[in-house]
Each structure stands twice: as structure tokens, then as C-alpha cells.
C-alpha positions in Angstrom: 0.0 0.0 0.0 1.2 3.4 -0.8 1.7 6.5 1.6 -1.0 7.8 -0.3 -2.9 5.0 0.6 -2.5 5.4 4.0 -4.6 7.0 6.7 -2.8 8.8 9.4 -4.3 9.1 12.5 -3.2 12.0 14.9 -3.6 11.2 18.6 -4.4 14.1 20.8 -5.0 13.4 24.8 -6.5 16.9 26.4 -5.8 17.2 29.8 -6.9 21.3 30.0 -6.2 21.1 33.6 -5.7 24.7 34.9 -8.3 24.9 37.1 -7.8 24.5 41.2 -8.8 21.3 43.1 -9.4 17.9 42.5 -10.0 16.9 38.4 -13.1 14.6 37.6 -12.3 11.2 37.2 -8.4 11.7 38.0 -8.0 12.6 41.2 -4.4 12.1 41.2 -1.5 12.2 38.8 -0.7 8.3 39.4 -4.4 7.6 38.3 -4.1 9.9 35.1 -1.1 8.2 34.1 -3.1 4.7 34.7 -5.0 5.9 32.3 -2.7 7.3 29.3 -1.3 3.9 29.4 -4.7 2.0 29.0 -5.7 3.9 26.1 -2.4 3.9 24.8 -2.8 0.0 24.6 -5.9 0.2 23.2 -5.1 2.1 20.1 -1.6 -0.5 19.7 -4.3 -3.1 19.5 -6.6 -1.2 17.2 -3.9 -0.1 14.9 -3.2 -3.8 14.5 -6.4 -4.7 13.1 -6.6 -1.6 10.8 -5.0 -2.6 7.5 -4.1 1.0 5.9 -3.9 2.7 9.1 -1.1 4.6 11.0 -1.6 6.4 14.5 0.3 8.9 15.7 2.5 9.0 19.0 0.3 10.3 21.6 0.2 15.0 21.6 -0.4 15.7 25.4 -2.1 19.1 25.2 -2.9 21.0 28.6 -3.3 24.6 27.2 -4.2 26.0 23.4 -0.6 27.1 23.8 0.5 23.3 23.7 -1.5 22.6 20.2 0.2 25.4 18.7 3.7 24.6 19.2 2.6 21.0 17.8 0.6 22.3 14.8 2.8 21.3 12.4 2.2 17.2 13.7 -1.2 17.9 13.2 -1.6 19.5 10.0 0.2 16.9 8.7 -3.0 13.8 9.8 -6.0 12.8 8.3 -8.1 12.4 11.0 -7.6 13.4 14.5 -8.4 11.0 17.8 -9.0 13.4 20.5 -9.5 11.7 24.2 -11.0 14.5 26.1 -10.1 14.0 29.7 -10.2 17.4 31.0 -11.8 20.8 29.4 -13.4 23.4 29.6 -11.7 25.4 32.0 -9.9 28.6 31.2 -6.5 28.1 28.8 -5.4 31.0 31.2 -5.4 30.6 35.0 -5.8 34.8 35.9 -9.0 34.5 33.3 -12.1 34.1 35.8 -14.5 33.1 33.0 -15.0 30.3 30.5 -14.6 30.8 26.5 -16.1 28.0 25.5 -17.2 25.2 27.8 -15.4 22.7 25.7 -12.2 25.0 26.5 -9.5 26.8 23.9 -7.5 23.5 23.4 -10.3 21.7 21.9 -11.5 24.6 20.0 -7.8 24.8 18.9 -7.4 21.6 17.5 -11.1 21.5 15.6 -9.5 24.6 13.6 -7.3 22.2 11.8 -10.4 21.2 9.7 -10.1 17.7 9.9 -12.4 15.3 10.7 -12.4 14.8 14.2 -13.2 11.8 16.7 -13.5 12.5 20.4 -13.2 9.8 22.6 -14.3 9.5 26.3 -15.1 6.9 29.0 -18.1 6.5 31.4 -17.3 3.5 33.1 -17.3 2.8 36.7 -14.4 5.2 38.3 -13.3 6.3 34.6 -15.5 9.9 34.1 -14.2 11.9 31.6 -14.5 15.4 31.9 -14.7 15.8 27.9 -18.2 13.8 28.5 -19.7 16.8 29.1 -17.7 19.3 27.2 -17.9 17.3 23.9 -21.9 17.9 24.3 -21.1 21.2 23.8 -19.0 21.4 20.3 -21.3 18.7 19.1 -24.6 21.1 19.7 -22.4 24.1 18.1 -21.8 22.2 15.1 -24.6 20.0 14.6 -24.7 20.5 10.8 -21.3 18.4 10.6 -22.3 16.1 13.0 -21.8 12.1 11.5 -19.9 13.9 8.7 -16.5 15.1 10.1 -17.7 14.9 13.6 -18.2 12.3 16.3 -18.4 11.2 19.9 -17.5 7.9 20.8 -18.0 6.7 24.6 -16.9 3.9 25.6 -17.0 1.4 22.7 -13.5 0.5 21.0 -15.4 -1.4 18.1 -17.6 1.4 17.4 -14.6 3.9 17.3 -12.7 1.1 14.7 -15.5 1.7 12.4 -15.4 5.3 12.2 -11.9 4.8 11.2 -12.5 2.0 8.9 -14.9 4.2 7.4 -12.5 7.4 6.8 -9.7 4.7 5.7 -12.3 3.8 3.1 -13.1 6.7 1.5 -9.7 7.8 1.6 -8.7 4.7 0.0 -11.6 5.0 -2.8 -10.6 8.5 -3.7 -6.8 7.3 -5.1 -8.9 4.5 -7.6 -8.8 4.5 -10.9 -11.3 2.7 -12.9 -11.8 1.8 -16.9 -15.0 1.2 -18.3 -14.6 -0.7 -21.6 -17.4 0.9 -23.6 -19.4 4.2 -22.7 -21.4 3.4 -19.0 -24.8 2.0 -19.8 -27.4 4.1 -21.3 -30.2 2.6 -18.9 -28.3 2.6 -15.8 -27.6 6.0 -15.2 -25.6 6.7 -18.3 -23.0 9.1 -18.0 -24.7 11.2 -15.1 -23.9 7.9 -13.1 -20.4 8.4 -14.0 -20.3 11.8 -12.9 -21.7 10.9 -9.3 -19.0 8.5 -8.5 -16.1 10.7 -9.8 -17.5 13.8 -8.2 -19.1 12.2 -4.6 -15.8 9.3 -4.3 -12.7 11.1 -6.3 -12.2 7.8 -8.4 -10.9 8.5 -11.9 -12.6 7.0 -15.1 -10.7 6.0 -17.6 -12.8 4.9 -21.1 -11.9 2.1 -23.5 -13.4 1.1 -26.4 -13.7 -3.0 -26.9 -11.4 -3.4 -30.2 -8.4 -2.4 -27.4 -9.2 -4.9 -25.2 -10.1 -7.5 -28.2 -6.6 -6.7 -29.6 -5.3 -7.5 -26.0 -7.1 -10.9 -25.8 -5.9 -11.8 -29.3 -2.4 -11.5 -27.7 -2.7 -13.9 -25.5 -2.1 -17.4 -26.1 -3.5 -20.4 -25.0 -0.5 -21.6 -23.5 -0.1 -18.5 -21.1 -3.6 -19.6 -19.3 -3.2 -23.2 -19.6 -2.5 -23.6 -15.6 -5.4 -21.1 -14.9 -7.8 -23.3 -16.7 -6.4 -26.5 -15.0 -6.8 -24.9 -11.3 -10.5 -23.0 -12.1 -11.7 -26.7 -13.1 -10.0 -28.7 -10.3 -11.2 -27.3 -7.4 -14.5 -26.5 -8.9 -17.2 -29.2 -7.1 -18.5 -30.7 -11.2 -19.4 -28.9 -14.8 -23.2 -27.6 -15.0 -25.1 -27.4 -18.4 -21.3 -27.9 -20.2 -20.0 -30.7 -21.6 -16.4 -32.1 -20.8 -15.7 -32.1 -24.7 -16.7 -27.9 -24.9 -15.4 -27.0 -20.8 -11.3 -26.6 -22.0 -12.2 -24.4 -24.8 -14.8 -22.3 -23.3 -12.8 -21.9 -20.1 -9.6 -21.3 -21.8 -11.5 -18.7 -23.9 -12.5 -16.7 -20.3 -9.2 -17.1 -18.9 -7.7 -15.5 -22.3 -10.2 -12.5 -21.4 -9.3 -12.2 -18.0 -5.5 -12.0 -18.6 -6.3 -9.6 -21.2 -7.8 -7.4 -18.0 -5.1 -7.6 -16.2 -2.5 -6.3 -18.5 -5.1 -3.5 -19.7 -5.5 -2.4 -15.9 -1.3 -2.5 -14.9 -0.8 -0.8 -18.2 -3.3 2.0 -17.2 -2.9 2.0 -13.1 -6.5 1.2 -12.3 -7.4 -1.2 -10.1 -11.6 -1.3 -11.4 -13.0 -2.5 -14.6 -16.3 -3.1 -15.7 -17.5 -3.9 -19.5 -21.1 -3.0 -20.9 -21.9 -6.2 -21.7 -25.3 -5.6 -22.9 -26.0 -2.2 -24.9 -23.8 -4.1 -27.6 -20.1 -5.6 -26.4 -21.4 -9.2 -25.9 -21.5 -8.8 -29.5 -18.5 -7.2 -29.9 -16.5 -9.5 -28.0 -18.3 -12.6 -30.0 -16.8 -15.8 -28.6 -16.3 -14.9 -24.9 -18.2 -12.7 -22.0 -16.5 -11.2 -19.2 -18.0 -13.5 -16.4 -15.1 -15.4 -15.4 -12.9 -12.2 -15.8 -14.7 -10.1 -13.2 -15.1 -13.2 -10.8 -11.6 -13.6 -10.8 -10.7 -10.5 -10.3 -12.9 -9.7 -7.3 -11.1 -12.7 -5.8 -8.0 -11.5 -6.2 -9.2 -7.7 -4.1 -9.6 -5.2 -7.5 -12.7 -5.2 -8.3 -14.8 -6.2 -11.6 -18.1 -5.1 -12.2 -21.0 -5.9 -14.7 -22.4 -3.8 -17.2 -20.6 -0.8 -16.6 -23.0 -0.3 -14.0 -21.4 3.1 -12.0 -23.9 3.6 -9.2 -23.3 -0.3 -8.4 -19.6 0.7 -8.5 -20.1 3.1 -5.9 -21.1 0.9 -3.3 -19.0 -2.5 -4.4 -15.8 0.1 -4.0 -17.1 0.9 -0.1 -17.8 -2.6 0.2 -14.2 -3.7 -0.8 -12.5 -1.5 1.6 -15.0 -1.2 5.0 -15.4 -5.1 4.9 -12.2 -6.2 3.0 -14.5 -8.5 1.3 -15.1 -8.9 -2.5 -19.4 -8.0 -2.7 -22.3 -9.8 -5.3 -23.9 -7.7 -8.1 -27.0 -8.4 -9.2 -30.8 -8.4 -10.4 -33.2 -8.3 -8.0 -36.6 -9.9 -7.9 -38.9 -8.8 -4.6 -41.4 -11.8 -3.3 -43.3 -10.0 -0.8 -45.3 -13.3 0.6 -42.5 -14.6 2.5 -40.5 -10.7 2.4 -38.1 -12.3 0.2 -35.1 -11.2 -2.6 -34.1 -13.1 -5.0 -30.2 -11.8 -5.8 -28.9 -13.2 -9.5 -26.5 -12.5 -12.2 -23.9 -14.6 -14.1 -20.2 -13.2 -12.3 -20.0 -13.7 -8.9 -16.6 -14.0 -6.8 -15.8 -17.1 -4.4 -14.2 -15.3 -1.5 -17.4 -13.8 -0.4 -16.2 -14.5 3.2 -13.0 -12.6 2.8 -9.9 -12.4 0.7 -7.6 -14.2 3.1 -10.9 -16.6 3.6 -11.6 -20.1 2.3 -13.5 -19.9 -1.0 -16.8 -20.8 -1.2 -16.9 -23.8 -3.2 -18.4 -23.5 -7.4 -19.3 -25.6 -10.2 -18.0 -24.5 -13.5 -21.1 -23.1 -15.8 -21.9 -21.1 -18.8 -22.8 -17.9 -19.2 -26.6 -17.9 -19.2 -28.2 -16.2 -21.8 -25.5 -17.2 -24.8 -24.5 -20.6 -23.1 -21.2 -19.9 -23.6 -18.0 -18.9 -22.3 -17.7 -19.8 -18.6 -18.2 -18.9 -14.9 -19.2 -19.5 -11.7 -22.3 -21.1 -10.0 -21.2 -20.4 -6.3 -23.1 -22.2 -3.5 -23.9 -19.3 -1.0 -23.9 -20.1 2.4 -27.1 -20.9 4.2 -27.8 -19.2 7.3 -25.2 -16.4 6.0 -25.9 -12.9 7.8 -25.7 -10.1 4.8 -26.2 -6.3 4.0 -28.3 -5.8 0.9 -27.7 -2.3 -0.5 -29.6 -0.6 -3.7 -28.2 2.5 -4.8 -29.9 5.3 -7.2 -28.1 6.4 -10.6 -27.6 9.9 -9.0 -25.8 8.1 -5.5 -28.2 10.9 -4.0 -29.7 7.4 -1.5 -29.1 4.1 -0.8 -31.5 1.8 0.8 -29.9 0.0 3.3 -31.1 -4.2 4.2 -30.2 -6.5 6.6 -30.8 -10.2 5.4 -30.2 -13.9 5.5 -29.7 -16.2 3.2 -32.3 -19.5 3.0 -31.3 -20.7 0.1 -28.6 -21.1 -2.5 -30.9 -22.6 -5.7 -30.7 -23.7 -9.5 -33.3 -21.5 -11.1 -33.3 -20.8 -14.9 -31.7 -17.2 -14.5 -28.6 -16.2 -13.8 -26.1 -18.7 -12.4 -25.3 -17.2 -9.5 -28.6 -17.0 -7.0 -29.2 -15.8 -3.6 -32.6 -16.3 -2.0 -32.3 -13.5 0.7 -34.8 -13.1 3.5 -34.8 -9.4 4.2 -35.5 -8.6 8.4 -37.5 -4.8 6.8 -40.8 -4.7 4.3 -39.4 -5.5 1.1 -42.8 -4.0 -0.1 -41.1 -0.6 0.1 -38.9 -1.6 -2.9 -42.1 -1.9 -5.1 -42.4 1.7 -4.0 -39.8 3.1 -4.4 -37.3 1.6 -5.7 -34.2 3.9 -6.8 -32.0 2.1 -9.5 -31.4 -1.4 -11.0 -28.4 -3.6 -9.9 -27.9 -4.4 -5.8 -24.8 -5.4 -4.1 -24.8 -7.8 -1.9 -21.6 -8.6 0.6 -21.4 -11.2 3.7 -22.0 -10.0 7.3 -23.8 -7.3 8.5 -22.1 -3.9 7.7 -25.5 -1.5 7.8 -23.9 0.8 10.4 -20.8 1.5 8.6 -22.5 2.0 5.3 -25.1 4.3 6.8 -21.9 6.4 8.3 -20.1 6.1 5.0 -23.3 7.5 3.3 -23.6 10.7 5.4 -19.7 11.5 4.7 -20.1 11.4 1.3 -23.9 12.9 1.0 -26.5 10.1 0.0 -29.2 9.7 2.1 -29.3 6.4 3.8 -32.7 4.7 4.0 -32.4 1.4 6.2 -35.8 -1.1 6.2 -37.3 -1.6 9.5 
């Protein structure tokens, strides 16, 4: 991962103590030390589960005239951790009135601009003064509130996904991505485009199909030979292919796939998506993209179907909040049993997780032109999931919670998810905002709604 890449995390304990008597929570200095070394164990164990993510040594400030001798350490962070022991009281100890009740070192260090997460404990002995003083700069600043402002009490895992969150979209905004063909015309078109490059900083990158035909026609059967041999091995049998046709059609994909590859090094992007439908099924002739995209989500870039950008959108959050490759596809609403029914022909194995087992396969065709191959991956029954539908515009998402009952044959799409959803599906025959949904393992509804406010789409989770 590149510095770039990387999310620095500036650690800022507050300790405004100029006031006389004893301090809440801390009565004296051997307690107050107890507690710098407890949190500072903390974030050592949360930086280690943070791929991406680098925290600062921790910036005792006890007057606004500490944060501005540091000012350069924290210009220089992404985010800013701010444990809020003690504020509040004057920076000055002459001055016999409050500024702000949140006190001039806080205030000082929300000038920086950066999105800002205060920290503070209510547990038995452990009361933070900054429990009541971070009340106060959240009710001045209400409108940023969720956005590039929060208050975390207590809860470490909470506090990892407000990071996870910001590594995300930090992560998102140094993507490049290549659309093979104009996006489609009926799934937002180029306004689609627009949203993701505008709301998520990616940059698009077009190409028309002859380049990557010319690519595929480069690459010989003998370069993919292994590939073919391992796809076919470890799937579980063939479905609807014959052994005689499997080599050929499969050989065929893989040629596709490598073709992808060396398109994306050549141009730095780590996203590609083809529109298959308004015309390069056609174009490409003998082979569809199926297997390409499959493998490639496996792998951790990310492949999606028919140039589909608002999809994009939330695959791209999906990759890098969960670390886990997600499941486009067509949806079907059965409101009897408040039921989805989640298809489309691509569809990684490593739904679990990158450095998870696969999920096992059979080897299958492409659907609609029987040809070509992909995947037919058995979902897990029982498997918690977050179901999320996005419009063209990104301006919502509707957010689901599900669980998948059933992992069927039915004649659509190879890849099938029966998904029973825990809010009214009904409201999707409402108001339902675009086409394709993504679907990803686990339940990761609070970290999406988060991600939505940040970047301005209204989340709207079924109850």
C-alpha cells in the first residue's frame, strides 16, 4: 500500500487542567497516568487490526498554547483521535470566565479542519470530563455532525468503524477505474459516472472493446493453460457444459481475463467493468467477461457488470469497509414470504473474505448465450448479509439486513441468492431507486449508513 494510501491518525490526549482542586475522574497524577497507558494499549491493539492505518504517538495538550507549538504534527493527519479527559476550563489561569465550555484546546485543534473523533469513558471510576464538554461542540456544530464529527463513549469497536470508514473513503478516492465501452445508457448513463467521480474522487478511464479485443488476441492459450487447469479442479463438477466444450470455453475466459489484467497494470487502475449488454457481448463474439470479473474480485480489485457506475459506488465501499469482495446483481422482490431473489452470471468465491476459504463452485456457462464460462457459487445458508440498492444519481441508498435461506438452481442467472430481508421488502415496489444491488457477507449496515452521510447520499435502512 502506498503512503498515499494510508490514513494517518493524529492522537491528541486533552488534559486542560488549569483549574484549582481535584480533576473529575483523575484525582491524582498516578491515576491519570493509569489511564494514558490503558488507552495507549488500546489504540496499539486497534492499529493492528486496521489494515491502511497509521496512528500517531500520543500529543499531550494541557493549554491552546500546547496545540500550537505542535501544529505542524497535526496538520500533517488525516483524522484526528482526541481523548477529552479534562476541558473546559480557562487556557489562562488569571482569566475568571469560561470561553467555551469545551475550553481553547479543543477549540484549537477542531481549527485544523479535519475530521475529528472525540473519545471518552463513562465506566465505573473512569469519568471523563470531555463527557460533558464534547456535548457542547457537538450542539455548536450540529450541521457536521456524523460527517467530520463524532463522539464515541466507551465502545472501541464502534470507534474502529469510524476509522475503517474514513480509511475507506480515503482509499476509494486514489482509484482509478476503466470502463470498456461508454457506461450504460439505462443505468444512469453518464450522469452515473459523474456521481461517482464527483461524490468518491475515483478516476474514469474509457476504452473502447477493439483495445481490449486486440489484447485478448495477444494472448495465447498456453499462457492460461494452468489457470484453466486450477479453475476446473477445485471447482465441485461442470453444470449445463459438456467435458468435450469446458477446455475451450474456459480457456476462452481465462484469455479474457489476462487480457484485464494487462489492460489495468498498463493504465494503473485497479476497477474495470465492460457494458456487456448495450452491444459488447456482441462485440467481444466468442467470450463474456463473467469469469474475468469473478476472478478479479477474488484476487481484491474489483470487476463489475455492465458498466453499472452507481453499483460501483457501493462495491468500491464494500471492498474497503469489509475487506471482502461484494455480489452484483438483479433483483426480484417476493413480498409473501419478504423475500429477494439476488442473480447475475459473475460472482466471486471469497465472499467471506480475501484471506478466507473460498466458497466452493461448479463450473457453468454464461446464461443467456451458453457460452463462455463462470461460476455457479453455492452461498452459504444461514449467512448474515447487507443488501444495499443504490440510485443512478448516489443521491440514497436503501440499506437491508438479510439472511440467506437458500442457494438454488433456477433458470436465471447462475449465481442465486434467496435472501430473506428482516425490513418490508414491499417498500422496494415503491420506491425503488436504480437497477443492480450489491450484496456482501455480514452485517455492515452501520458502517455504510456512516459512509453514506460523509459522502452525501441519504441512507434509508428497512425496518
Amino acid at each position: 500500500m502506498s503512503s498515499s494510501q494510508l490514513l494517518k491518525v493524529g492522537c491528541v490526549l486533552i488534559v486542560e487542567d488549569t483549574v484549582a482542586g481535584r480533576r473529575w475522574g483523575f484525582p491524582s497524577n498516578e491515576t491519570l497516568k493509569e489511564e494514558m497507558e490503558y488507552l495507549k494499549s488500546n489504540v496499539k491493539k486497534l492499529e493492528e487490526s486496521l489494515e491502511g492505518v497509521e496512528f500517531s504517538d500520543f500529543l499531550v495538550v494541557k493549554s491552546e498554547n500546547d496545540v500550537i507549538a505542535n501544529s505542524e504534527k497535526l496538520v500533517d493527519a488525516d483524522v484526528l483521535l482526541v481523548f477529552m479527559f479534562i476541558g473546559g476550563a480557562p487556557a489562562y489561569a488569571e482569566v475568571g470566565k469560561l470561553y467555551k465550555t469545551y475550553g481553547h484546546s479543543l477549540e484549537a485543534v477542531w481549527g485544523f479542519g479535519k475530521p475529528t473523533v472525540i473519545f471518552t469513558r463513562a465506566e465505573g471510576e473512569h469519568m471523563y470530563d470531555g463527557n460533558m464538554r464534547a456535548l457542547a461542540l457537538i450542539e455548536e456544530h450540529r450541521d457536521v455532525t456524523g460527517k467530520s464529527l463524532w463522539v464515541v463513549v466507551n465502545d472501541w469497536g464502534y470507534l474502529c468503524k469510524v476509522v475503517k470508514v474514513l480509511q475507506a473513503i480515503k482509499r476509494i478516492k486514489n482509484t482509478t477505474v476503466i470502463t470498456v465501452g461508454p457506461p450504460s445508457s439505462s443505468l444512469g448513463s453518464y450522469n452515473a459516472m459523474r456521481a461517482v467521480a464527483e461524490k468518491m474522487g475515483v478516476k474514469v478511464i474509457m476504452s473502447h472493446f477493439e483495445e481490449v479485443i486486440e489484447l485478448y488476441n495477444s494472448v495465447k492459450k498456453e499462457e492460461v493453460g494452468e489457470l484453466v487447469r486450477d479453475f476446473l479442479e477445485k471447482a465441485k463438477g461442470l453444470m449445463e457444459i459438456t467435458k468435450e466444450r469446458v477446455i475451450d470455453e474456459a480457456t476462452k475466459s481465462a484469455r479474457l481475463y489476462l487480457a484485464c489484467k494487462r489492460l489495468m497494470k498498463e493504465k494503473g487502475a485497479e476497477v474495470i467493468t465492460f457494458n456487456c449488454y448495450e452491444g459488447g457481448l456482441k462485440v467481444l463474439k466468442e467470450v463474456a467477461p463473467c469469469f474475468a470479473l469473478s476472478k478479479l474480485n477474488d484476487e481484491g480489485f474489483l470487476g463489475v457488470c455492465e458498466s453499472d457506475f452507481a453499483a460501483m459506488a457501493m462495491m468500491l465501499l464494500a471492498r474497503y469497509i469489509a475487506d471482502k469482495p461484494s455480489f452484483l446483481a438483479d433483483v426480484v422482490v417476493i413480498p409473501e414470504k419478504n423475500q429477494l431473489l439476488l442473480a447475475h452470471c459473475s460472482c466471486p468465491t471469497k465472499l467471506k473474505g480475501l484471506k478466507e476459504d473460498p466458497e466452493p463452485y461448479y463450473a457453468t456457462t454464461q446464461y443467456e448465450t451458453a457460452q463462455a464460462i463462470t461460476t455457479k457459487v453455492l452461498m452459504s445458508k444461514g449467512q448474515v448479509v447487507t443488501v444495499l440498492v443504490p440510485s443512478f444519481d448516489l443521491n440514497e441508498v436503501v440499506l437491508m439486513r438479510g439472511t440467506i435461506v437458500e442457494s438454488p438452481n433456477l433458470p436465471v442467472c447462475r449465481n442465486q441468492a434467496i435472501v430473506e430481508i428482516s425490513g418490508d421488502v414491499t417498500y422496494l415496489l415503491e420506491k425503488y431507486p436504480g437497477f443492480h444491488c450489491v450484496m456482501l457477507y455480514g452485517d455492515h449496515v452501520r458502517e455504510f449508513k456512516m459512509a453514506c452521510k460523509i459522502l452525501g447520499m441519504k441512507a434509508i435502512e428497512l425496518h
